[in-house]
C-alpha positions, 0 to 999 in steps of 0.5 A, spaced: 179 720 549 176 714 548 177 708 552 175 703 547 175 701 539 169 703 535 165 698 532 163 697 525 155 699 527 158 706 530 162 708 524 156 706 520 151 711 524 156 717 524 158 716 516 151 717 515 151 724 516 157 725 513 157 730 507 163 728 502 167 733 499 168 731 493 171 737 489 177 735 494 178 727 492 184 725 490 186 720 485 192 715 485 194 708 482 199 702 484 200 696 481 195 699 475 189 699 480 186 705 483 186 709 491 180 714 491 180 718 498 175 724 498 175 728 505 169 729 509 166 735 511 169 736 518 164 740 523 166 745 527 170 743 534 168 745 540 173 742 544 180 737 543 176 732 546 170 732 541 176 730 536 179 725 541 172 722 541 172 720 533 170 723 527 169 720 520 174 724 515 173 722 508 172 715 504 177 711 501 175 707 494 181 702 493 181 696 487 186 692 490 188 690 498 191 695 503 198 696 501 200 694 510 194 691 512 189 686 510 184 692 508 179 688 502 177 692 496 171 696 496 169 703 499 170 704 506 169 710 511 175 712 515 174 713 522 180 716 527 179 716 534 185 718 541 184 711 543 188 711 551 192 715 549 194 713 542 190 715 535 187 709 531 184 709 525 179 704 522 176 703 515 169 700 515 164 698 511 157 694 511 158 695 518 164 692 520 171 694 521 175 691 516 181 693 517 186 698 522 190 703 520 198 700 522 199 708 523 196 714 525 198 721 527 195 727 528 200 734 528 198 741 529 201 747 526 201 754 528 196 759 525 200 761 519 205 755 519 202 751 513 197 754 509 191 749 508 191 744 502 188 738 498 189 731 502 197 728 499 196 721 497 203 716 499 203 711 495 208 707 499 204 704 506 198 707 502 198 713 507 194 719 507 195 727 510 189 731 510 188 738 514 182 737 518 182 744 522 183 750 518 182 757 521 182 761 514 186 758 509 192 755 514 191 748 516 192 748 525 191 740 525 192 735 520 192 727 521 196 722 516 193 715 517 196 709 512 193 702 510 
């Protein structure tokens, strides 16, 4: 667990290298405008507290503002982190984290509970649910962030 937020400069180091997993994006529109999110490749974990510590899960392209936030249009790299406790989700790009998710949950799942899928857009609150931890093809521990 971390006990400060990440700046900008962290996240743009770490996205870099970051493999995307494209064949897994999903596409969504609002108000005419289209929401892109694609995941990223998560390695593997040696410890919960490798996760607590921050990781990159994915890209989110969006052609209009953060449906609960300030977040700009563009592209921005999505970072979550266990911040005092607390999970935190920041999008960044240029270097600069222009906006904090207004929520961010992570819930693990029993092995064989839920089978792993492709990320879930919801367009109200512009949130996200992926699986980030899979053991064969059952998801053991996902995040749902929202902008």
């Amino acid at each position: 667990m971390r006990k400060e937020k990440p700046t900008g400069k962290e996240i743009a180091e770490k996205s870099k290298k970051v493999k995307l997993k494209k064949e897994e994006a999903i596409e969504s529109e609002k108000k005419g405008k289209k929401i892109k999110f694609t995941p990223a490749e998560i390695p593997p974990l040696n410890s919960i507290e490798e996760l607590e510590d921050g990781l990159i899960i994915g890209t989110l392209e969006n052609e209009l503002e953060g449906d609960e936030t300030k977040l700009p249009p563009g592209k921005h790299n999505i970072f979550v982190a266990k911040i005092n406790g607390e999970w935190q989700g920041y999008a960044e790009s240029d270097g600069e984290i222009k906006a904090e998710a207004v929520r961010v949950s992570f819930k693990r799942h029993y092995f064989g509970d839920q089978k792993a899928e492709k990320p879930k857009f919801h367009p109200e609150g512009w949130c996200v649910t992926i699986c980030i931890l899979r053991i064969w093809i059952f998801c053991v521990g996902e995040f749902k962030f929202c902008f």
